[in-house]
C-alpha positions as CSV (number, residue, x, y, z in Angstrom):
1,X,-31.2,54.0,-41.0
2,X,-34.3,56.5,-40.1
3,X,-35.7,59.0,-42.9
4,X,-34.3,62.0,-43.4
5,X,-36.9,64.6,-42.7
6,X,-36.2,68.2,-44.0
7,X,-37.7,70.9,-41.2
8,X,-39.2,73.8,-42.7
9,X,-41.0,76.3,-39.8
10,X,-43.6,79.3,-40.9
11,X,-43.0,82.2,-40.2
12,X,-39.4,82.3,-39.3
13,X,-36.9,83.4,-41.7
14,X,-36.8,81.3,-44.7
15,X,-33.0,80.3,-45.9
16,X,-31.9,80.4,-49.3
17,X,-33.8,78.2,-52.1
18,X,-34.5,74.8,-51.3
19,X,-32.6,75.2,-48.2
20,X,-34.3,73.9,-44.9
21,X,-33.8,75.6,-41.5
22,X,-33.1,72.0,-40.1
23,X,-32.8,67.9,-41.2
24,X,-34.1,65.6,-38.7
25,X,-33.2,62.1,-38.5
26,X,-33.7,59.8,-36.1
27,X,-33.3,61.4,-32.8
28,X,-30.6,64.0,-34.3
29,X,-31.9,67.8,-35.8
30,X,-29.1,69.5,-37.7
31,X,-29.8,73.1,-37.9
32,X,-27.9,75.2,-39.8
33,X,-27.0,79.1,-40.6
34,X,-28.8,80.1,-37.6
35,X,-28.0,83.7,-38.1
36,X,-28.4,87.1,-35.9
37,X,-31.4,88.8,-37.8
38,X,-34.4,89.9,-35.9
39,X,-37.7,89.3,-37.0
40,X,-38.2,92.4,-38.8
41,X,-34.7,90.8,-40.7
42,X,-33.2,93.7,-39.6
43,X,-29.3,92.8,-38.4
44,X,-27.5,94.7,-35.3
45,X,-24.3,95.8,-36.0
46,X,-23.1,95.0,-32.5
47,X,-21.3,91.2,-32.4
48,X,-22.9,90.8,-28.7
49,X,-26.3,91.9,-30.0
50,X,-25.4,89.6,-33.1
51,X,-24.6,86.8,-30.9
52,X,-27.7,87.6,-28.0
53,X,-30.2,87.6,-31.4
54,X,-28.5,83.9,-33.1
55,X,-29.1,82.6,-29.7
56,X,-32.5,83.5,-29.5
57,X,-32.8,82.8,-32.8
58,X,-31.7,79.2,-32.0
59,X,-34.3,79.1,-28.6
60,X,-36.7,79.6,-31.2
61,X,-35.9,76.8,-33.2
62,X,-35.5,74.5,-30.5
63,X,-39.1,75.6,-29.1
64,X,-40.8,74.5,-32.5
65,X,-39.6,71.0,-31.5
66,X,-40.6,70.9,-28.3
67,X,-36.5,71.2,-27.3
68,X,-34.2,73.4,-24.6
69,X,-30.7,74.4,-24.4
70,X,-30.1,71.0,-22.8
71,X,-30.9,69.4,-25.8
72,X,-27.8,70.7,-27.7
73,X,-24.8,68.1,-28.3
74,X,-22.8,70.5,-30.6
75,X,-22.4,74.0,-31.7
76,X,-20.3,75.5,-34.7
77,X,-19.9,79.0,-34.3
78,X,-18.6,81.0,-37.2
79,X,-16.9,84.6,-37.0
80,X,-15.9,86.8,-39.5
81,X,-13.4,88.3,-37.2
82,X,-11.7,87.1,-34.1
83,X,-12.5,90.0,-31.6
84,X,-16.2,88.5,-32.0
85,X,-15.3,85.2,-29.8
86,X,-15.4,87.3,-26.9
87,X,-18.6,88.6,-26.9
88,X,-20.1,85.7,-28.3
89,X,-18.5,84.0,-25.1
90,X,-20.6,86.2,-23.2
91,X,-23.7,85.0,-24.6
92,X,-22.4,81.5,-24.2
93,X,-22.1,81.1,-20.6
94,X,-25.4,82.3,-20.5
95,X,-27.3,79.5,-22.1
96,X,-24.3,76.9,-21.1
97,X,-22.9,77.9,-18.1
98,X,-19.5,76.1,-17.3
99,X,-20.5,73.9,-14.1
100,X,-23.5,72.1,-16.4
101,X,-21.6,73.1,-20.1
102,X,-24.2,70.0,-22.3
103,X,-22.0,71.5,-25.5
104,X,-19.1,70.4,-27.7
105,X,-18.2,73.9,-29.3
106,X,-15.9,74.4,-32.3
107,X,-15.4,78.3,-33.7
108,X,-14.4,79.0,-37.2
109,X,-13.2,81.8,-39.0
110,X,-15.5,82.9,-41.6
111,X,-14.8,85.1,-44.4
112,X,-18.2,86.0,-45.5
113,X,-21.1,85.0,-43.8
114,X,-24.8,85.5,-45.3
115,X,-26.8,88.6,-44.2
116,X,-26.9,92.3,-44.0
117,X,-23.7,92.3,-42.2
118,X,-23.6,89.3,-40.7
119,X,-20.8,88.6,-38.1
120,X,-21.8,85.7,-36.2
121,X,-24.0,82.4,-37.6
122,X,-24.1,78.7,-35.9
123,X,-24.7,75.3,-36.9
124,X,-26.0,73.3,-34.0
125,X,-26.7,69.5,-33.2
126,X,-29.8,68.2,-31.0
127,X,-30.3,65.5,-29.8
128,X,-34.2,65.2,-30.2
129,X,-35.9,62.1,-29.3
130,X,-38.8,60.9,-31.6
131,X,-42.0,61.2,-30.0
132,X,-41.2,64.3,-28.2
């Protein structure tokens, strides 16, 4: 079985303690509690600008490795409330548009979700070949 290598990335925002913003291993990145703040760490109170802002959040994190949308296998999307699926959605079908969907997708309701205010957060799977 291949290392485990903890992914740590200057300058974007830091997760709790000792709590990396990915795990690599082999050709697999697990990223996790991508969430909606801006750089400034500033959070939107809108759920589209929430959802617009993890996305790009998660562009950004694909970038550092040399990775696109199309390298995405799996997303977890969490809500705090329900009426937040649909403008996520809208966001969605932006970066994975239905005829070329490379996705599984799974959404989960979400009590609390860390943040100032945070309604939407993902977990996402790459598929991230070594060498790349």
């Amino acid at each position: 079985m291949a290392a485990k290598q903890l992914l740590n990335y200057a300058g974007f925002m830091p997760h709790g303690p000792n709590v990396p913003h990915g795990i690599r291993r082999g050709d697999t990145i697990d990223y996790s509690a991508i969430r909606p703040a801006k750089p400034d760490r500033t959070t939107d109170p809108d759920p589209g600008k929430q959802a617009e802002q993890a996305f790009e959040n998660l562009r950004l994190l694909l970038e550092k490795e040399g990775l696109g949308f199309d390298a995405v296998t799996k997303v977890r999307v969490y809500v705090t409330k329900p009426e937040y699926i649909g403008p996520m959605n809208q966001v969605w079908y932006k970066h994975f548009p239905m005829e070329t969907n490379p996705a599984a997708r799974i959404v989960i309701g979400a009590a609390f979700l860390p943040g100032d205010d945070t309604k939407i957060s993902l977990d996402v799977t790459a598929h991230a070949p070594a060498g790349r």
